[in-house]
N, C-alpha and C positions, 0 to 999 in steps of 0.2 A: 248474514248468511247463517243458518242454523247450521247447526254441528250435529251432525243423524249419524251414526257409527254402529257398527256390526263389527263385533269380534267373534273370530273363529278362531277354533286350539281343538286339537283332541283333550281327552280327561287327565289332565297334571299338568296341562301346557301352562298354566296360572294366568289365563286370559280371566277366571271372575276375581280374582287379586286386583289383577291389574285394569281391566273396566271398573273394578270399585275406586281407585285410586286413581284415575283417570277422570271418573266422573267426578270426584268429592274435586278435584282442583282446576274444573273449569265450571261447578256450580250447575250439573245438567244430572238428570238423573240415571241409576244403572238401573238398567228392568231387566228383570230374569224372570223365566217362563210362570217359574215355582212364586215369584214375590206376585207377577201378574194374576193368576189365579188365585192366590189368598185374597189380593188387595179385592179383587172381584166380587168374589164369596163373601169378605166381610161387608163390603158395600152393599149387599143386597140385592144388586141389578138385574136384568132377567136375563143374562148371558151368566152372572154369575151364578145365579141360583139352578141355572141348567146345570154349568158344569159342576154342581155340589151333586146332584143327583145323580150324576155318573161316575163321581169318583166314590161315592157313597154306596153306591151298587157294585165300587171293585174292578171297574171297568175303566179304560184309558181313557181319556181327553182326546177327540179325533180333531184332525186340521180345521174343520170347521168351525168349533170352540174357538178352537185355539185362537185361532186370524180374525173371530170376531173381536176377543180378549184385545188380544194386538192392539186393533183400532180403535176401541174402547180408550183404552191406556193412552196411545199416541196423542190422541184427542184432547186428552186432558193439559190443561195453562200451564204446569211445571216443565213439559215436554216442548214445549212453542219453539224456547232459542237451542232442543237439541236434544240429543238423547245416547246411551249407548246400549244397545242389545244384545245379552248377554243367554246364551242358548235357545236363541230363537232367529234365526228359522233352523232347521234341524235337516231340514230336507229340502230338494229342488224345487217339488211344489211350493211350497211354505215359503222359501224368497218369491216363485214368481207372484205369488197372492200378497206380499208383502211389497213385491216393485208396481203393483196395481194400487195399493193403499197411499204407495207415494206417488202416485204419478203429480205431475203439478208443483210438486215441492224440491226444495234444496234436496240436491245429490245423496245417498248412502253414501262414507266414504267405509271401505269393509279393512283389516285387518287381519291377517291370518298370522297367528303366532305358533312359528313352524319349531317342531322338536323332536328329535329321532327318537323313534319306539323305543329303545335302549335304555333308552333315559326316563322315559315317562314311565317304565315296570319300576324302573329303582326309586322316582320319586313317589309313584304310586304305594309301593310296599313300603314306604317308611312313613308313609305321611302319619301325622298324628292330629287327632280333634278333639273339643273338649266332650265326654258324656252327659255334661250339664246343659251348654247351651248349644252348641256344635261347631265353635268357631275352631279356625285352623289354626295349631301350633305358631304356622310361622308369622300369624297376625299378633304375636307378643306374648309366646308363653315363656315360663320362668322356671326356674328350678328350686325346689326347698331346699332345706339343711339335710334332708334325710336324699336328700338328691331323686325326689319322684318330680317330674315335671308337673306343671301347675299350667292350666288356663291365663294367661295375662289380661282375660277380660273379665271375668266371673270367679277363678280360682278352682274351678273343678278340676277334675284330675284329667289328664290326655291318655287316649285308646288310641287303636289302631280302629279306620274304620271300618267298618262289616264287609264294604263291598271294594275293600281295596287288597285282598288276598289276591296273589298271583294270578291264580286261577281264571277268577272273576274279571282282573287285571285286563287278561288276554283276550277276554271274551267282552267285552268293555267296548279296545282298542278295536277287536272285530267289527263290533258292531258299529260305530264313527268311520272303520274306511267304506261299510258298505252302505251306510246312509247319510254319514254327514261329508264326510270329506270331498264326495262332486260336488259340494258348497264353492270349493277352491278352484275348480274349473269352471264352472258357472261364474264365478266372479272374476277370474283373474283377467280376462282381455276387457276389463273395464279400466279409466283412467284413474279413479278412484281409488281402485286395488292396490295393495302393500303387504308386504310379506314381510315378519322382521323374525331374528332370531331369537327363539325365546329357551335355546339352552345356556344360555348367559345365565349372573345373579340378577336378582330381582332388577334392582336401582339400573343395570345395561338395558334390560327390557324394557322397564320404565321408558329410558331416554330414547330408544331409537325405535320406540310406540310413539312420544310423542313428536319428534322427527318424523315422522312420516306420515301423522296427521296433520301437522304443519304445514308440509310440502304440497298434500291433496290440496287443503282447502285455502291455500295461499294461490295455488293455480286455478280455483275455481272460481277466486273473486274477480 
C-alpha cells in the first residue's frame, strides 16, 4: 500500500519541516508546489516550458498548470511506493482535481497540523533564514564568538524574513482562512483525516504525525 500524504498547516505550522522529515525516514519524496515547478522548468517538458512563460511574463501559475505539474510529478517511479504533498492543493478545487488524479489508487491519508494564530504571529515574527541559501534557522543554525547566529548549513548569516513582518503576518494568515483552510472541512469526514497538535516542540509533532499515519494506514490494510 503506497503511503500518498497531504499535509495541511497554515504559515509557521512547521508542516514543510516536518513533511521533510517525515519523507527522508520513510524513503518517499516531499514535493512542494515551488520544487514541482522548478523540477518542470528544468526538465524541459511542455507543461514545463508553459509554466516558464508565465511566470516569466510576471503572471501566476493558474490551477491548470499547476494539476498538470501535479500529475506530471506523481507519475514519476520515485513517487510509486508514496509521496508527501507539501502546499499543494491550496484550494478546494485543486483537491477535487487532485482526488480525480487518484482515482484507482491507494487512499490520500491528509494531516492537518493544527496551531492557534497566537502562536503562528510570534513564530512567524522571530523566525529567522539564512540570506545565503534560505534554510531556516531552526534546521541547525549556530552561533559565533561574536554571538551573530550563523546558518548551520552553508554558514551565512540569519535575517528575518521579508514576508514575515507582522503585518504581512496577518495578512498571510488572512489569506489561508479564506482559501486554504476549507481544505480542513473538505477533508475531515474522510477516514483518512487527522488532526495533530502542532503547537508542541518539534520532536512531539514529529511523533504524534507519525502516530496518526500509522493508525490511517494500519486500518487501510
Amino acid at each position: 500500500m503506497a503511503l500518498n500524504l497531504i499535509m495541511l498547516g497554515p504559515p509557521g505550522a512547521g508542516k514543510g519541516t516536518q513533511a521533510e522529515r517525515f519523507a527522508r525516514s520513510k524513503g518517499i519524496p516531499k514535493i512542494s508546489t515551488g520544487d514541482m515547478l522548478r523540477e518542470a522548468v528544468k526538465a524541459g517538458t511542455a507543461i514545463g516550458l508553459r509554466a516558464k512563460a508565465i511566470m516569466d511574463r510576471g503572471d501566476l501559475v493558474g490551477d491548470d498548470v499547476i494539476i498538470a505539474i501535479v500529475k506530471e510529478r506523481l507519475e514519476q517511479s520515485d513517487a510509486k511506493p508514496g509521496f508527501i504533498l507539501d502546499g499543494f492543493p491550496r484550494t478546494v478545487a485543486q483537491a477535487e482535481a487532485l482526488d480525480a488524479l487518484m482515482a484507482g489508487k491507494d487512499p490520500l491519508i491528509v494531516v492537518d497540523i493544527a496551531v492557534p494564530e497566537s502562536e503562528l504571529v510570534r513564530r512567524l515574527g522571530s523566525r529567522l533564514v539564512c540570506e545565503d541559501c534560505g534554510t531556516n534557522a531552526d534546521a541547525g543554525a549556530t552561533a559565533t564568538d561574536g554571538g551573530q547566529e550563523r546558518c548551520g548549513k552553508c554558514g551565512g548569516r540569519l535575517k528575518q524574513r521579508s514576508d514575515d513582518s507582522e503585518a504581512v503576518v496577518l495578512e498571510r494568515l488572512k489569506v489561508y482562512r479564506r482559501d486554504t483552510e476549507p481544505l480542513v472541512d473538505y477533508y475531515r469526514p474522510r477516514q483518512t483525516f487527522r488532526s495533530v497538535n502542532g503547537a508542541q516542540p518539534p520532536e512531539g509533532v514529529a511523533a504524534d504525525l507519525a502516530a496518526a499515519i500509522a493508525a490511517v494506514n494500519g486500518a487501510g490494510r
